[in-house]
C-alpha positions, 0 to 999 in steps of 0.5 A, a space after each residue: 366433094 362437088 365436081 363439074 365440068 363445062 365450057 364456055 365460048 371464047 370468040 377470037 376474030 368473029 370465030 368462037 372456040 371453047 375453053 373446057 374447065 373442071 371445077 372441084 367445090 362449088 363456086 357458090 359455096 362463100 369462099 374466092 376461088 383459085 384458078 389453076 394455070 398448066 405449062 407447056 404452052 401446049 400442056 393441058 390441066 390433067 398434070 396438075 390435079 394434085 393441086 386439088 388437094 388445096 380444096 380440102 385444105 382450104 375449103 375453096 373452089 378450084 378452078 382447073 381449064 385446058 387452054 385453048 389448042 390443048 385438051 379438051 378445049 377447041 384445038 385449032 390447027 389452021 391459024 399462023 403462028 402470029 395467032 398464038 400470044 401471050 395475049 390471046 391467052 389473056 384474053 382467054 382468062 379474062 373471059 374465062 373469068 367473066 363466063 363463069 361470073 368470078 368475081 374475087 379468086 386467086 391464081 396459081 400457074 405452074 411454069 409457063 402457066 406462071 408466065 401468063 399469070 404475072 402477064 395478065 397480073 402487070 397488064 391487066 391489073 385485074 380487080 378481083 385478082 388477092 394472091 399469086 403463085 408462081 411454081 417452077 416460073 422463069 422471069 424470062 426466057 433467057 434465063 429459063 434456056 440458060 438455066 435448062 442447057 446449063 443441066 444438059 452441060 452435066 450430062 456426059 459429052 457423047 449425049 450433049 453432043 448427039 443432042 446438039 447435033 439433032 438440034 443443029 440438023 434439024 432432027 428433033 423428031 428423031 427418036 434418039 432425040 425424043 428418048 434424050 428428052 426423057 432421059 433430061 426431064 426424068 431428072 429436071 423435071 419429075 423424078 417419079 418412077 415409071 409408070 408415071 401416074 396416068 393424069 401425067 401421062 393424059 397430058 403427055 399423050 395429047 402434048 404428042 397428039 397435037 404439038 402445035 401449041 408447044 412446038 409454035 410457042 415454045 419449040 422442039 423441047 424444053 432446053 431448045 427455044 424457037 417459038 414466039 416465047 424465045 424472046 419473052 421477058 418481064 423483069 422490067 415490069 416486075 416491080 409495077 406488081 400489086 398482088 402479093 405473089 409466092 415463087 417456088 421451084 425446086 432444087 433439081 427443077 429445070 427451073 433453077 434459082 437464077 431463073 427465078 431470082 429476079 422475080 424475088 428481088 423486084 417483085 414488091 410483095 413476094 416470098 420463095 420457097 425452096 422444095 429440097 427433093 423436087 424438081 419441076 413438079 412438087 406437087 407430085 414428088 413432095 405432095 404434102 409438103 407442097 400443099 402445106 406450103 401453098 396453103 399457108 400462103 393464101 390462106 393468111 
């Protein structure tokens, strides 16, 4: 199998930064290339390396990037918060896409990956764009925190509490907050067994290492919303879009159905697909089926 890495340069305001990126295939090998978009915002694309698995079943190239601010890319630490939007991570794409001389490819962004694919899919229209999917991807905000503090509400009284009381004073850092997290998402958003696997772990370290990306897009935690993010919603445009797009999430995913419904009801070409034992990370806790799902979508 062929794999390689690089950068390319992405200038932002007369300063340039870096985008890493891993490629498994090659890109000369015939067939359009799928682009593969992590979460967080603040993930990198270590978490997702399962999904290259779909090289194999599809006999394409697969495209894996660390966002600007994350992973290997340029972190950067020294801008406001007004600097980090959806559209300079658009931008991002679209150049990514143009450095590497992409011409027909498809995308798949899981969660937050998902929100910037059908962004840059209703706004930037972009040529070469075939097929979509969206794994684990709220069609707002909104609904993304209504569905996550709707599956804290299950979790006994005195621990809602302590986690609403950090919330409330502000001590999110605290310890006792950050093991509640854990305790949430160890249920909601990937159920395998400790020791996670290490290209989870990869991307959770450098999440800690440098939260900036997350914390100022997004906020304290995946239930807690108080970053630009918070109000993001894109259920009026769903219906201008021109691709054919796959929804999937998982029945215990902190990406329930409610999050995902109107993409369904308003997106024009659109199918879903359910993943009976997962919760946010199916390519993970159900691989194979996963795979197959996914390829039989963009290989029709």
């Amino acid at each position: 199998m062929v794999h390689s890495t690089g950068s390319v340069d992405f200038t932002v305001n007369n300063e340039t930064y870096q985008t890493w990126y891993r490629i498994i295939g090659d890109l000369n090998s015939g067939g359009h290339p799928l682009i593969i978009l992590h979460g967080g915002s603040g993930m990198t694309h270590d978490y997702l390396l399962p999904n290259a698995d779909l090289h194999t079943s599809l006999d394409v190239p697969i495209i894996f990037y660390d966002q600007v601010g994350n992973g290997k890319s340029t972190h950067i630490l020294d801008k406001p918060k007004e600097f980090w939007t959806v559209k300079l991570f658009m931008d991002e794409l679209d150049n990514f896409l143009a450095k590497l001389g992409v011409g027909e490819f498809d995308l798949l962004g899981h969660s937050w990956g998902g929100v910037l694919a059908i962004n840059f899919a209703i706004e930037r229209e972009p040529k070469g764009l075939k097929k979509i999917v969206l794994v684990g991807t709220p069609a707002s905000m909104e609904l993304w925190v209504k569905s996550a503090r709707g599956l804290l509400e299950n979790f006994p009284k005195d621990f809602v509490d302590m986690m609403k009381r950090h919330e409330e004073e502000g001590t999110t850092g605290d310890k006792e907050y950050q093991d509640g997290m854990w305790e949430f998402y160890g249920k909601h958003v990937i159920t395998l067994p400790q020791p996670l696997p290490k290209e989870i772990n990869v991307s959770v370290e450098a999440l800690e290492k440098n939260g900036t990306v997350y914390e100022t897009m997004w906020g304290p935690s995946e239930f807690f919303a108080t970053g630009i993010l918070k109000h993001w919603n894109i259920i009026d445009q769903l219906e201008k879009t021109k691709y054919p797009v796959m929804i999937t999430n998982g029945v215990h995913d902190e990406c329930q159905d409610l999050c995902v419904l109107p993409l369904f009801e308003k997106i024009p070409k659109v199918k879903w697909y359910q993943f009976a034992n997962s919760t946010h990370m199916p390519f993970w806790e159900e691989r194979e089926r996963y795979i197959s799902v996914v390829s039989g979508f963009l290989a029709k």
